[in-house]
PDB file of N, CA, C and O in Angstrom:
ATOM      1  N   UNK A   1      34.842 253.510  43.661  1.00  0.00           N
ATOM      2  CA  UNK A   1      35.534 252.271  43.369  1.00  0.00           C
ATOM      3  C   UNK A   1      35.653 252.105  41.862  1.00  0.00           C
ATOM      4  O   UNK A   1      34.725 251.880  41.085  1.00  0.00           O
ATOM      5  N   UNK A   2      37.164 252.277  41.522  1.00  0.00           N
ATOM      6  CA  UNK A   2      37.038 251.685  40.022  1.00  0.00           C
ATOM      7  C   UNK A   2      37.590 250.503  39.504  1.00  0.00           C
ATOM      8  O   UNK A   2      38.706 250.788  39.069  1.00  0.00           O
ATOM      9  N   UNK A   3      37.339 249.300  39.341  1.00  0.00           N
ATOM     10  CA  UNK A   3      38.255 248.375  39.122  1.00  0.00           C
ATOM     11  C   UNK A   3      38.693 248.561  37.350  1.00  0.00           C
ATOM     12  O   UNK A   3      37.843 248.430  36.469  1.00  0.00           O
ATOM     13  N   UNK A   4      40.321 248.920  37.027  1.00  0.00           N
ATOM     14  CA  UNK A   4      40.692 249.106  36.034  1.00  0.00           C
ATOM     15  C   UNK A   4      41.266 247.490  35.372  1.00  0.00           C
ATOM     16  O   UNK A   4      41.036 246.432  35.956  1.00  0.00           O
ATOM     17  N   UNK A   5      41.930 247.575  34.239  1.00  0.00           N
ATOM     18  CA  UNK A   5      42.187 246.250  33.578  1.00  0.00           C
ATOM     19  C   UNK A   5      41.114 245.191  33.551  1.00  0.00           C
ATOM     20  O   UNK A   5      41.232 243.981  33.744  1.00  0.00           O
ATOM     21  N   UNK A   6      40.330 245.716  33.346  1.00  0.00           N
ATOM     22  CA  UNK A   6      39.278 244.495  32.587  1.00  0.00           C
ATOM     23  C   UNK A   6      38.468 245.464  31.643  1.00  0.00           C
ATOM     24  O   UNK A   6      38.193 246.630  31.926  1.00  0.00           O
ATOM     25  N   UNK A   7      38.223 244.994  30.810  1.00  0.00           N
ATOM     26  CA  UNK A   7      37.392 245.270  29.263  1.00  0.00           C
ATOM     27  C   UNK A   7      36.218 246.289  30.177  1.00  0.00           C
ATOM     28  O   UNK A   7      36.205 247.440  29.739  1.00  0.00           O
ATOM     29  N   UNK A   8      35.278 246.056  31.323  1.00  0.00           N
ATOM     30  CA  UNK A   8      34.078 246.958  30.869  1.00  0.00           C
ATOM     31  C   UNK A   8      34.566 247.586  32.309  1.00  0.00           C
ATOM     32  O   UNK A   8      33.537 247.501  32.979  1.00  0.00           O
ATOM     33  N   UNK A   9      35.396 248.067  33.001  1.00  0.00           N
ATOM     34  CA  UNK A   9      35.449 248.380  34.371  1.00  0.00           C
ATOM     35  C   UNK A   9      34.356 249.365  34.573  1.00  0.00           C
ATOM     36  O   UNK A   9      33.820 250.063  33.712  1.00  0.00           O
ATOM     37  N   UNK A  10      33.991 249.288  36.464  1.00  0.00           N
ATOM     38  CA  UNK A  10      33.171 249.766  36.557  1.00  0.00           C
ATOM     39  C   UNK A  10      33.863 251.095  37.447  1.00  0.00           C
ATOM     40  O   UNK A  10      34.972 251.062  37.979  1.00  0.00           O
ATOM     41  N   UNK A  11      32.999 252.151  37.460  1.00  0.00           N
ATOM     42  CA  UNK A  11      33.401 252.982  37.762  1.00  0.00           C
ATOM     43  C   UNK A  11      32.571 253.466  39.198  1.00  0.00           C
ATOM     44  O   UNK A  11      32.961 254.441  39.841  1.00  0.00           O
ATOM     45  N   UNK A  12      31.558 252.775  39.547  1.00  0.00           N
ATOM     46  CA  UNK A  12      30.890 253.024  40.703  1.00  0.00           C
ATOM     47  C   UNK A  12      29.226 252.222  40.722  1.00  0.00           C
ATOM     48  O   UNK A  12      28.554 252.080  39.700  1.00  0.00           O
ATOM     49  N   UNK A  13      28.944 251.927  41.622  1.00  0.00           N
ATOM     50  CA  UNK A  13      27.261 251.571  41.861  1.00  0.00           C
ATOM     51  C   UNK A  13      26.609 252.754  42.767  1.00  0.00           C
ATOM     52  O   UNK A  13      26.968 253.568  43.618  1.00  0.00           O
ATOM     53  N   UNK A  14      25.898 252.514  42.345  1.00  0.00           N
ATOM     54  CA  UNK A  14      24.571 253.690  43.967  1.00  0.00           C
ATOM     55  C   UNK A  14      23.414 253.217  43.212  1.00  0.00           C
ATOM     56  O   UNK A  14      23.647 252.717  42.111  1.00  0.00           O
ATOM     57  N   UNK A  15      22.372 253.280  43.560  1.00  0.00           N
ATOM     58  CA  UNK A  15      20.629 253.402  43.594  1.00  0.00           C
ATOM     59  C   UNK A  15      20.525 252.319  42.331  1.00  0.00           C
ATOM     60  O   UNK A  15      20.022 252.638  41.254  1.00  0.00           O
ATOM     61  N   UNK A  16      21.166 250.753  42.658  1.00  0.00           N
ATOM     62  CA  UNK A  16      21.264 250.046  41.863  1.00  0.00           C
ATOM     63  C   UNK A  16      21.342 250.117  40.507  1.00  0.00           C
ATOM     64  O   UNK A  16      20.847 249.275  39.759  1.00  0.00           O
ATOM     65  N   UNK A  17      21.945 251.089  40.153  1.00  0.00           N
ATOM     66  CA  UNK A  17      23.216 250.741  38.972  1.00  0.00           C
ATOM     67  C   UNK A  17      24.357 251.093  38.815  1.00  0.00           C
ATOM     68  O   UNK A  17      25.096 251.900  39.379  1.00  0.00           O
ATOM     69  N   UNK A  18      24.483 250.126  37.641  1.00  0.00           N
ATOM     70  CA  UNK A  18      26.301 250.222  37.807  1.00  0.00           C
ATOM     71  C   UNK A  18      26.654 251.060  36.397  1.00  0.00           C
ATOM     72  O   UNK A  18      26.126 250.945  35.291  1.00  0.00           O
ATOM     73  N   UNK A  19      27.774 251.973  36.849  1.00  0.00           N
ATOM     74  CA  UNK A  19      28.425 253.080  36.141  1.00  0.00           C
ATOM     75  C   UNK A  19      29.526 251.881  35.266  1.00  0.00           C
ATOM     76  O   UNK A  19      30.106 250.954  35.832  1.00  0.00           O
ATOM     77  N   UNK A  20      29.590 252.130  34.111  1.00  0.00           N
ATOM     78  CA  UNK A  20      30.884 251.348  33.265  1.00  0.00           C
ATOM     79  C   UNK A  20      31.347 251.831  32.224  1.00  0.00           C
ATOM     80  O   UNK A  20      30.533 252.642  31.782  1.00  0.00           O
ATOM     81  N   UNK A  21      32.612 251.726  31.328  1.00  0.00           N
ATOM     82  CA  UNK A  21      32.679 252.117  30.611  1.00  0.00           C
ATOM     83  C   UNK A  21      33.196 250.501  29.520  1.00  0.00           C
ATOM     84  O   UNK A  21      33.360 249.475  30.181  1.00  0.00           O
ATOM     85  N   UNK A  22      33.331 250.438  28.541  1.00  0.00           N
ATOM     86  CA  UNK A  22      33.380 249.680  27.630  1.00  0.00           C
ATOM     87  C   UNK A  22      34.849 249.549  27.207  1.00  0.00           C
ATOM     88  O   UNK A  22      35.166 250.738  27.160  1.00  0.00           O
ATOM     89  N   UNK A  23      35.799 248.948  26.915  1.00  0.00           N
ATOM     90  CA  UNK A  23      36.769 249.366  26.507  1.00  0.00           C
ATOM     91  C   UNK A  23      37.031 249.444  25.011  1.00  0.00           C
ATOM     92  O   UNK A  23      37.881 250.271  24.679  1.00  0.00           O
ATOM     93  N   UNK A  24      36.492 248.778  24.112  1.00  0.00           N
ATOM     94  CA  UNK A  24      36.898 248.654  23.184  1.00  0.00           C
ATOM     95  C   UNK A  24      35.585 249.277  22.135  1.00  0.00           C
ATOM     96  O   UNK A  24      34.999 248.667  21.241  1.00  0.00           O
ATOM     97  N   UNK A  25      35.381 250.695  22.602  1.00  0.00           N
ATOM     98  CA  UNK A  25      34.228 251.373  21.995  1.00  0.00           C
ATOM     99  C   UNK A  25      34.989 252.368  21.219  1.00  0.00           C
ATOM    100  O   UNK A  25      36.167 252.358  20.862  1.00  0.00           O
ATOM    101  N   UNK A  26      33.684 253.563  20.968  1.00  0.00           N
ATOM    102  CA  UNK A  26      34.371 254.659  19.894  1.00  0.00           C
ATOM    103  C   UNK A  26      34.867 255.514  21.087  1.00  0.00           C
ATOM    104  O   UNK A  26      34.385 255.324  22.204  1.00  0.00           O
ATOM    105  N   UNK A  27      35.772 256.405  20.885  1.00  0.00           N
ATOM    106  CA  UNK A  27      36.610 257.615  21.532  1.00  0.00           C
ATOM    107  C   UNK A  27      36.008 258.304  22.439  1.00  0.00           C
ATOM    108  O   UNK A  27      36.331 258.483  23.614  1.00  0.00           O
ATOM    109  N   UNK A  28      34.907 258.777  21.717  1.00  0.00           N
ATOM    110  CA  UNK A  28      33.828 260.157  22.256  1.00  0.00           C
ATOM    111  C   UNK A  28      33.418 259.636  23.627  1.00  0.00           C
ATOM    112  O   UNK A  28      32.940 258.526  23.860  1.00  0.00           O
ATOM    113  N   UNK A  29      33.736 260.824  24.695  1.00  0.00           N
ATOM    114  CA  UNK A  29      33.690 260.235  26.102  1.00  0.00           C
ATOM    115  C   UNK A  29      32.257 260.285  26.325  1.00  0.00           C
ATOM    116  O   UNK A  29      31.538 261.246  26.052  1.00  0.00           O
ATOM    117  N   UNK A  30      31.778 258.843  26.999  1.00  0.00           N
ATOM    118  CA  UNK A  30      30.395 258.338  27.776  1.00  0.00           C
ATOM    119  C   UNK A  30      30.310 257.534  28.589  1.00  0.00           C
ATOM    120  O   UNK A  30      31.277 256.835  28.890  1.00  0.00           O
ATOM    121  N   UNK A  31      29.347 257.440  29.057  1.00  0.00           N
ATOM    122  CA  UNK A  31      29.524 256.189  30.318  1.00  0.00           C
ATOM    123  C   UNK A  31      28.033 255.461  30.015  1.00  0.00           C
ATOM    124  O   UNK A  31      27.015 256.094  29.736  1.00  0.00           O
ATOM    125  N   UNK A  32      28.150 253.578  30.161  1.00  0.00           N
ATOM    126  CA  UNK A  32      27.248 253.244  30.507  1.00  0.00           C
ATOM    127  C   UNK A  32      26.506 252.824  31.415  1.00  0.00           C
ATOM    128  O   UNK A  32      27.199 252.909  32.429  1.00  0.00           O
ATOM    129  N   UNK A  33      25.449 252.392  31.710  1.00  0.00           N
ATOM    130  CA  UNK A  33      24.679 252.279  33.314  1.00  0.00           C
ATOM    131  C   UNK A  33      23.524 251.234  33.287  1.00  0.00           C
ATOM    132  O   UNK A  33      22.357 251.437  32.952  1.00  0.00           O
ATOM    133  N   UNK A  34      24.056 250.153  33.682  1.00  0.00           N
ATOM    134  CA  UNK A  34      22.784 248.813  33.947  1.00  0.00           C
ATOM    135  C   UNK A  34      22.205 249.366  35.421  1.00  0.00           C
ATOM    136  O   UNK A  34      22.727 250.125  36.237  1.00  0.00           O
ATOM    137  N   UNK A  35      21.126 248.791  35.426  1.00  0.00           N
ATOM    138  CA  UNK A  35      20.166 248.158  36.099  1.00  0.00           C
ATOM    139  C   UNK A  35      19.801 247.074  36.377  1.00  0.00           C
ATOM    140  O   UNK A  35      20.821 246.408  36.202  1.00  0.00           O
ATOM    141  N   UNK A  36      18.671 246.091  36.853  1.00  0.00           N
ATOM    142  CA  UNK A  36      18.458 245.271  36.566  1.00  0.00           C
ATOM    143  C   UNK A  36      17.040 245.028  35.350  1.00  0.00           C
ATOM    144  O   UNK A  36      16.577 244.109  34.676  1.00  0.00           O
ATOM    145  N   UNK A  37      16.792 246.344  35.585  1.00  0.00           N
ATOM    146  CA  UNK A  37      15.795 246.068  34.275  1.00  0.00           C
ATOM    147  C   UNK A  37      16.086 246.319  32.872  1.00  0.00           C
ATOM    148  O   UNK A  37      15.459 245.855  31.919  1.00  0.00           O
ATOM    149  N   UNK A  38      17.335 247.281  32.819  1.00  0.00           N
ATOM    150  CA  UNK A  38      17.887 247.488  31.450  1.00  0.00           C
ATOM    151  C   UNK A  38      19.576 248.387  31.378  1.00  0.00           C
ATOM    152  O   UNK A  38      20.554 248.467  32.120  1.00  0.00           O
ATOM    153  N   UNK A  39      19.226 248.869  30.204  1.00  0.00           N
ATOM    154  CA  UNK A  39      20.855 249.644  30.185  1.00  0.00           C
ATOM    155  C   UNK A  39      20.815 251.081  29.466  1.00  0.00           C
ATOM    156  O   UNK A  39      19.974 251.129  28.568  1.00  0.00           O
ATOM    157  N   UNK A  40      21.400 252.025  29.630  1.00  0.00           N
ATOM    158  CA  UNK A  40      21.759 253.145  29.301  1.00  0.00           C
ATOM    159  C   UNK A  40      22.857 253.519  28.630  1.00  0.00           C
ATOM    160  O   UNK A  40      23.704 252.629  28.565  1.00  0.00           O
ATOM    161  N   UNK A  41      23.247 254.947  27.896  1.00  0.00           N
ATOM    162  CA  UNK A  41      24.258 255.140  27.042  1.00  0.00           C
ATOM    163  C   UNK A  41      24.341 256.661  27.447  1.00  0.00           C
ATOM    164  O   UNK A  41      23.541 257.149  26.649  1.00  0.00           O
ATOM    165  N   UNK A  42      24.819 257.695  28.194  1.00  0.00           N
ATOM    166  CA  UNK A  42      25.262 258.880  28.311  1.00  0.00           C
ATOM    167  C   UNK A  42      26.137 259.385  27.479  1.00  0.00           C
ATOM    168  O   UNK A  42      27.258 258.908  27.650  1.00  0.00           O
ATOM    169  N   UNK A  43      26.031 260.495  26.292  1.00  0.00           N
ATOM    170  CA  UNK A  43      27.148 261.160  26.382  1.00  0.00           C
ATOM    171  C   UNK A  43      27.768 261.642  27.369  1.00  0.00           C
ATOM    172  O   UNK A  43      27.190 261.555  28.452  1.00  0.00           O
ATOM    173  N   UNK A  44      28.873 262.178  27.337  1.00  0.00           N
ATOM    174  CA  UNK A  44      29.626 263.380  28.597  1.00  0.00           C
ATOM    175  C   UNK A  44      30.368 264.619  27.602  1.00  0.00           C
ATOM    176  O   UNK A  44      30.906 265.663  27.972  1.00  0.00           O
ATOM    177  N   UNK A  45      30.232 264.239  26.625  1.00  0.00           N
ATOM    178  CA  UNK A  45      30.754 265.690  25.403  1.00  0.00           C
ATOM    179  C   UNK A  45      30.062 265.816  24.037  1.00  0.00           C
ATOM    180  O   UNK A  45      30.148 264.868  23.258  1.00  0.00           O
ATOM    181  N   UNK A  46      29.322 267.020  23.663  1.00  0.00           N
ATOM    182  CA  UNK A  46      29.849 268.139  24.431  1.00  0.00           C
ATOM    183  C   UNK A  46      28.946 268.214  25.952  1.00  0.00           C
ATOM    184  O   UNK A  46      29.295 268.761  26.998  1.00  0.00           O
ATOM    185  N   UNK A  47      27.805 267.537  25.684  1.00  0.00           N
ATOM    186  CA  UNK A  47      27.336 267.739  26.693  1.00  0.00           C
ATOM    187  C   UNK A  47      26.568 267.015  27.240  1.00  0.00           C
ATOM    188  O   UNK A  47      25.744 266.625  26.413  1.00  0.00           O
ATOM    189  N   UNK A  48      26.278 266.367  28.814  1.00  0.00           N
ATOM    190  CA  UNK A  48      25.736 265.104  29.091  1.00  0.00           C
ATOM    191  C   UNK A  48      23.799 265.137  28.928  1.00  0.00           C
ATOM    192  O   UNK A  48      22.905 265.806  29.447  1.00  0.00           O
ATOM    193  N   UNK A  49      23.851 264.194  28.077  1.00  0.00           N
ATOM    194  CA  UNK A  49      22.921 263.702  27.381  1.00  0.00           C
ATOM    195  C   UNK A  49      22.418 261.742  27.093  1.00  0.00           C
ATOM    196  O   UNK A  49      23.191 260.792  26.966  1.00  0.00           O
ATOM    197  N   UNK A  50      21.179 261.741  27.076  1.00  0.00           N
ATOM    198  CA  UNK A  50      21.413 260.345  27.241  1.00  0.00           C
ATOM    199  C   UNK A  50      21.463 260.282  25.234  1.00  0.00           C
ATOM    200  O   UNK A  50      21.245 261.150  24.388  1.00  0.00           O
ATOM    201  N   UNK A  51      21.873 258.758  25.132  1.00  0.00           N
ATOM    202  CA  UNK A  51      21.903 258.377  23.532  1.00  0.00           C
ATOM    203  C   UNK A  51      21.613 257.356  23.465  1.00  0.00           C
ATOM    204  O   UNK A  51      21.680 257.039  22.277  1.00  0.00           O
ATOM    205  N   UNK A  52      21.210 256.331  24.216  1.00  0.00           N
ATOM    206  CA  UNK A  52      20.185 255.324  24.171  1.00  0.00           C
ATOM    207  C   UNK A  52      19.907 254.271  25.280  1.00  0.00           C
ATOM    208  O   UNK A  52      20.554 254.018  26.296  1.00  0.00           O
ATOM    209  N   UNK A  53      19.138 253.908  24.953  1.00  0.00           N
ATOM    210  CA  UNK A  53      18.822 253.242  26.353  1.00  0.00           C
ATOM    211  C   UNK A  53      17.737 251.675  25.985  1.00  0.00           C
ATOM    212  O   UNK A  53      17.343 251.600  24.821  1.00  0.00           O
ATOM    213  N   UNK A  54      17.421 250.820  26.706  1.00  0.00           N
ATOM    214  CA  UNK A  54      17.139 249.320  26.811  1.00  0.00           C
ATOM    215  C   UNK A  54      16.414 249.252  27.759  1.00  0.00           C
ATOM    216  O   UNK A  54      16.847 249.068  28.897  1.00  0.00           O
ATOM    217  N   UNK A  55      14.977 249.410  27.431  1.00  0.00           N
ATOM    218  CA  UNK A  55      14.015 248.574  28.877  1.00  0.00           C
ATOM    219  C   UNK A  55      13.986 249.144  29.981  1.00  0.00           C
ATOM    220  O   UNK A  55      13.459 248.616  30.960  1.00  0.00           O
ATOM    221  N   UNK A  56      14.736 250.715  30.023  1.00  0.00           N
ATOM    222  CA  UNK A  56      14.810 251.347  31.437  1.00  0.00           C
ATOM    223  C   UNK A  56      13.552 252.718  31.175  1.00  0.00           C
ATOM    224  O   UNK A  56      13.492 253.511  30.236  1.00  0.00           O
ATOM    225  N   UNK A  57      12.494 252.577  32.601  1.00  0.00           N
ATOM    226  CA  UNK A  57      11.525 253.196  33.035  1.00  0.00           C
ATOM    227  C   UNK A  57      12.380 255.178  32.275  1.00  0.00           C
ATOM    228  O   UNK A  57      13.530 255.551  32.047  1.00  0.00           O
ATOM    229  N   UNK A  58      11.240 255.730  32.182  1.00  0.00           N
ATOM    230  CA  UNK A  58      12.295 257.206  31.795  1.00  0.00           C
ATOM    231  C   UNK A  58      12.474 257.458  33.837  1.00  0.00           C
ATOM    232  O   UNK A  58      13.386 258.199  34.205  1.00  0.00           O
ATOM    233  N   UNK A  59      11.571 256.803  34.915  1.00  0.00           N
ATOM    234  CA  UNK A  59      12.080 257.261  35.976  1.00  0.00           C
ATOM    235  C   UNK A  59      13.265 256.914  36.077  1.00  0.00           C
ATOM    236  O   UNK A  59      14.142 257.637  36.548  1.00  0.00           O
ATOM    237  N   UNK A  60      13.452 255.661  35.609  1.00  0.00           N
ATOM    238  CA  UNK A  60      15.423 254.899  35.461  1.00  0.00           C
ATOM    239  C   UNK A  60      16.178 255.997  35.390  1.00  0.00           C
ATOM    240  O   UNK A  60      16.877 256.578  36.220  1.00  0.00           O
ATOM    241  N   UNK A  61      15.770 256.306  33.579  1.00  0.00           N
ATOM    242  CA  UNK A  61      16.530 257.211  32.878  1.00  0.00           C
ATOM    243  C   UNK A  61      17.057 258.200  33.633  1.00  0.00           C
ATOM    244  O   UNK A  61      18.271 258.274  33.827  1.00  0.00           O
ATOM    245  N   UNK A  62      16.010 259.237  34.236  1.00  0.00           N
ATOM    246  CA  UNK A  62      15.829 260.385  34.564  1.00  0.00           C
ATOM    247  C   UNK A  62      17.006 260.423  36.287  1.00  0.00           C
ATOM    248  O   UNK A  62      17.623 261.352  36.809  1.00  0.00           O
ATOM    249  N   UNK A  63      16.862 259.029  36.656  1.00  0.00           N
ATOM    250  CA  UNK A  63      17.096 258.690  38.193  1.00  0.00           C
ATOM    251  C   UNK A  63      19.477 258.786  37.467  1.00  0.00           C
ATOM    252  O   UNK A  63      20.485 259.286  37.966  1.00  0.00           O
ATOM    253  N   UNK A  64      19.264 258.186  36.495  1.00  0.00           N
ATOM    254  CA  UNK A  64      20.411 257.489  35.849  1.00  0.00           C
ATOM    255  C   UNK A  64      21.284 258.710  35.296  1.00  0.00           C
ATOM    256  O   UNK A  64      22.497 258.837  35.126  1.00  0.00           O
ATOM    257  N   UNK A  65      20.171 259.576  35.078  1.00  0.00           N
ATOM    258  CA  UNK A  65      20.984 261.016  34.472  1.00  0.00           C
ATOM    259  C   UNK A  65      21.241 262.134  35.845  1.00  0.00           C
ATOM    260  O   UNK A  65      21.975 263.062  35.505  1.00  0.00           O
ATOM    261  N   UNK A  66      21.007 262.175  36.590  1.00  0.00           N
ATOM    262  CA  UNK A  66      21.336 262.426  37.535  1.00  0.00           C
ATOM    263  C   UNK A  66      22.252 262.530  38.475  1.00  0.00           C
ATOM    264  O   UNK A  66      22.659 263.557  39.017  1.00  0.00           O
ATOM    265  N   UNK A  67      22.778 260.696  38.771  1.00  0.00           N
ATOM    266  CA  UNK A  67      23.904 260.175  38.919  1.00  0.00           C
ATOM    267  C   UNK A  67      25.109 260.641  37.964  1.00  0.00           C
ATOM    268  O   UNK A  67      26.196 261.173  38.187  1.00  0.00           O
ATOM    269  N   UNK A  68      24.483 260.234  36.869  1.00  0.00           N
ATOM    270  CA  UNK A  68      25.611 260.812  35.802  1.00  0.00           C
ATOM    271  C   UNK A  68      26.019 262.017  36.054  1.00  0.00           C
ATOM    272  O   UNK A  68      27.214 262.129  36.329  1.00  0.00           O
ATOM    273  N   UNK A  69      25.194 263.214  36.038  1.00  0.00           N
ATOM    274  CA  UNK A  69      25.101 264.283  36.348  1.00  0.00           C
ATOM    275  C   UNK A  69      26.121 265.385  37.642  1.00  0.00           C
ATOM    276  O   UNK A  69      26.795 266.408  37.768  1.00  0.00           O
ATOM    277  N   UNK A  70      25.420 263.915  38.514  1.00  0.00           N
ATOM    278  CA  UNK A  70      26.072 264.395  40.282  1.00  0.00           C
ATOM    279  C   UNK A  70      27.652 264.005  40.080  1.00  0.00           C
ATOM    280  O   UNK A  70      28.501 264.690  40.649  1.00  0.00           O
ATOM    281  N   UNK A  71      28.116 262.649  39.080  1.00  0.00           N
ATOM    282  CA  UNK A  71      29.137 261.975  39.645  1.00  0.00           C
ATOM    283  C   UNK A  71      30.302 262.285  38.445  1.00  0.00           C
ATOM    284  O   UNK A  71      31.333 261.627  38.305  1.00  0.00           O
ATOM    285  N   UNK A  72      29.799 263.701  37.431  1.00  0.00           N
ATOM    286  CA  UNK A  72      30.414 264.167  35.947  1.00  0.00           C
ATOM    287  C   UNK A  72      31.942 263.399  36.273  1.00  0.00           C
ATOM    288  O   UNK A  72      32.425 262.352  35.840  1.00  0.00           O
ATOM    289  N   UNK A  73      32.664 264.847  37.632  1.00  0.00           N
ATOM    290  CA  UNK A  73      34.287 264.728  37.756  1.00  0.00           C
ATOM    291  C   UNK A  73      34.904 263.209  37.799  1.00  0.00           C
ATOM    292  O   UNK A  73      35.961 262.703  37.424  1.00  0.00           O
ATOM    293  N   UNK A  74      33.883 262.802  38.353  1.00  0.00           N
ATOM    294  CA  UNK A  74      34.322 260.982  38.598  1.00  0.00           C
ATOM    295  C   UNK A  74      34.647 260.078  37.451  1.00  0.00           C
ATOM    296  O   UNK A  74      35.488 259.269  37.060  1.00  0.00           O
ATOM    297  N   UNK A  75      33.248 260.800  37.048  1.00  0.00           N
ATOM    298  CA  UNK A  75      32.962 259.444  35.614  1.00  0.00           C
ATOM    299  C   UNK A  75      34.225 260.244  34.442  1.00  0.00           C
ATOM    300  O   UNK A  75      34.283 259.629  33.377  1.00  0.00           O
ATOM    301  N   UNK A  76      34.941 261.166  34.504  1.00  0.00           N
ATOM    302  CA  UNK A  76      35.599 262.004  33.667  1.00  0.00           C
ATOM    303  C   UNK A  76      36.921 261.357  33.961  1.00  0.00           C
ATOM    304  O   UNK A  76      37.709 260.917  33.123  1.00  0.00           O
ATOM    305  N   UNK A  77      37.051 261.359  35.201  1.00  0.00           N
ATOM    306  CA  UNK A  77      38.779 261.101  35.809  1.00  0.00           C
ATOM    307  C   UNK A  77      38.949 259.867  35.737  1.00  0.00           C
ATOM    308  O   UNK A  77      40.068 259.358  35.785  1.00  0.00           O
ATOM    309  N   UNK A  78      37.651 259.077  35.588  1.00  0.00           N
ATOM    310  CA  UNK A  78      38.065 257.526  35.475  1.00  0.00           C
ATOM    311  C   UNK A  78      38.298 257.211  34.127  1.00  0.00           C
ATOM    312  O   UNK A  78      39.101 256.294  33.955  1.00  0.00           O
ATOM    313  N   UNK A  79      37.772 257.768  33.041  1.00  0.00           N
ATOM    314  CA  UNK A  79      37.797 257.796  31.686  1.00  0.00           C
ATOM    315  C   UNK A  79      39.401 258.144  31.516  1.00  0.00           C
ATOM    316  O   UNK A  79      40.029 257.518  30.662  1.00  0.00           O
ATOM    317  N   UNK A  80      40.029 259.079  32.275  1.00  0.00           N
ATOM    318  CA  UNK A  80      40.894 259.637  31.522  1.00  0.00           C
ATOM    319  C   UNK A  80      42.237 258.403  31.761  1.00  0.00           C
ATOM    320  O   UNK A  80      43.179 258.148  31.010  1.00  0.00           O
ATOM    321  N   UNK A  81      41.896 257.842  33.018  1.00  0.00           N
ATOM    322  CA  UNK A  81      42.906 256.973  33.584  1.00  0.00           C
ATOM    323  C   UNK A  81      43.133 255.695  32.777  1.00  0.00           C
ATOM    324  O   UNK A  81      44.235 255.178  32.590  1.00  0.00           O
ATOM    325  N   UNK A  82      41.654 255.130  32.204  1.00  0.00           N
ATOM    326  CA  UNK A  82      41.335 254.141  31.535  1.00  0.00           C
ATOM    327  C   UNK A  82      41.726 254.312  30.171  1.00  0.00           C
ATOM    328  O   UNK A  82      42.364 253.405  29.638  1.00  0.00           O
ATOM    329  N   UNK A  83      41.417 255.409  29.488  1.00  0.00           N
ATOM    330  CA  UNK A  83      41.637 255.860  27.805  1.00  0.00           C
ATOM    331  C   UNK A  83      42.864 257.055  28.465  1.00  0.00           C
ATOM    332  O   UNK A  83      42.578 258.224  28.724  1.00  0.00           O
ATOM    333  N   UNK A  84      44.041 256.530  28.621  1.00  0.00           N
ATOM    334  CA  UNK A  84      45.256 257.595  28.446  1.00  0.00           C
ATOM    335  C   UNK A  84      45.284 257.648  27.053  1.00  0.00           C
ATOM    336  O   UNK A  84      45.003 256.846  26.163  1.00  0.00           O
ATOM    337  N   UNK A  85      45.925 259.451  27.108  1.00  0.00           N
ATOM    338  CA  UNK A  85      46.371 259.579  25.859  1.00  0.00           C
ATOM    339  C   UNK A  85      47.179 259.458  24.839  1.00  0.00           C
ATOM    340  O   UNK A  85      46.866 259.926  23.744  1.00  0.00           O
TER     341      UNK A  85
END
């Protein structure tokens, strides 16, 4: 599920958090990821990595990079739809 036209659309939930991207950030493709206990910052280039994070357990993290991980093509194709070139 991606809801597009709004500033932070989300790009999916599972294992309570939510996948988003920001709209009005820097270029370099990433995705971010709440919880309810905190928030995350993934690169996706060159290569997926976390780059910061807020109050989330490293099991969060670790649970959060994963997702990221499992859901790359997703979180990529929604980026590309959202940031045309």
């Amino acid at each position: 599920m991606v809801t597009f036209g709004r500033m932070s659309p989300t790009i999916f939930r599972e294992g309570g958090f939510r996948f988003y991207f920001f709209s009005r950030e820097e270029p370099r493709m990433h995705v971010h990821v709440q919880s309810q206990n905190g928030e995350a910052k993934f690169w996706l280039e060159p290569r997926i990595q976390l780059a910061q994070h807020d109050s989330l357990s490293q099991r969060e993290i670790n649970e959060a990079l994963r997702l990221v991980q499992e859901h790359e093509n997703d979180i990529r194709d929604a980026w590309r739809k959202h940031f045309p070139s």
